[in-house]
C-alpha positions as CSV (number, residue, x, y, z in Angstrom):
1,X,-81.6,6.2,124.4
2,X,-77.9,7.4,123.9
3,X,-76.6,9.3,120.8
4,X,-74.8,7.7,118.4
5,X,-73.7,9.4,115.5
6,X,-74.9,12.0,113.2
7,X,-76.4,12.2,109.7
8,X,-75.9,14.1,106.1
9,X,-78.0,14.7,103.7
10,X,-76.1,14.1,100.2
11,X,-76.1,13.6,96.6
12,X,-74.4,11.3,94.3
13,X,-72.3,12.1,91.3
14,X,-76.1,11.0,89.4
15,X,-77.9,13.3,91.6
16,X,-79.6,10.5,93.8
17,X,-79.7,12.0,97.4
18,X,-78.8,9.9,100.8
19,X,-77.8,10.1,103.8
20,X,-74.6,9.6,105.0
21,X,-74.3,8.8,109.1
22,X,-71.0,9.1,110.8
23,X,-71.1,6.8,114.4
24,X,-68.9,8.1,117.3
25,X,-65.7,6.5,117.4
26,X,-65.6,5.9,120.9
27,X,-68.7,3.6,120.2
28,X,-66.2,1.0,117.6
29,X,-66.5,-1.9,117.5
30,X,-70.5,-1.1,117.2
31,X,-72.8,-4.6,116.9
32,X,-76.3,-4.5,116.3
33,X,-77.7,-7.0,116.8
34,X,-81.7,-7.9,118.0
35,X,-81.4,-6.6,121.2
36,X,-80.6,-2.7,119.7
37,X,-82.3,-0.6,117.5
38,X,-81.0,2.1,115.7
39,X,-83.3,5.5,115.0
40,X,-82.5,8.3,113.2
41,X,-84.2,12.0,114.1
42,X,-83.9,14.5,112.0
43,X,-82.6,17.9,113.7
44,X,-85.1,20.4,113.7
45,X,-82.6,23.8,113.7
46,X,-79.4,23.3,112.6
47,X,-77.1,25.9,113.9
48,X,-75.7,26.3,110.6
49,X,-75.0,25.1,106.9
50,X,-72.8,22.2,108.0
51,X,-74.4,21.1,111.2
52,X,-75.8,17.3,110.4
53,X,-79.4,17.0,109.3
54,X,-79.8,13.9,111.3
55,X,-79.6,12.7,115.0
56,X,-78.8,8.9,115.1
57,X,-79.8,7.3,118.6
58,X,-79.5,3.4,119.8
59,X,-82.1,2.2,122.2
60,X,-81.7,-1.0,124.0
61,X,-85.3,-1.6,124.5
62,X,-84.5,-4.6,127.1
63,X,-81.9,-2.5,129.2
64,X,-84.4,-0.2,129.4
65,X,-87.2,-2.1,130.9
66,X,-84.9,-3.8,133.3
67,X,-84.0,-0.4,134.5
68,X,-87.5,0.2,135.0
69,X,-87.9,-3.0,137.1
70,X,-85.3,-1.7,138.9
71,X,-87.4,1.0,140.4
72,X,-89.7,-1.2,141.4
């Protein structure tokens, strides 16, 4: 699992909230497609008002268990 990105916690001019991710530009052109999922963690102790209230990871579940074959 690699980090991604990181997500706000916001409010729309009608006071609906969302959350608003920002992906790491070294990452661009991102695909997702079925072989990647992305998960979003929330961040347990922000460090201060404007630290992001979300973690966003991608997992390549297949990369993964080849690199466990690997060790094999």
């Amino acid at each position: 699992m690699t980090t991604c990105g990181a997500g706000w916690k916001k409010k729309d001019k009608n006071g609906n909230s969302y959350i608003s991710f920002s992906i790491d530009k070294a990452l661009l052109p991102f695909i997702i497609d079925d072989k990647k999922m992305l998960m979003a963690y929330p961040v347990k102790e922000k460090k201060s008002e404007n630290s992001p209230d979300f973690r966003l990871d991608v997992f390549c579940p297949e990369k993964q268990t080849q690199d466990n074959n690997d060790l094999l």
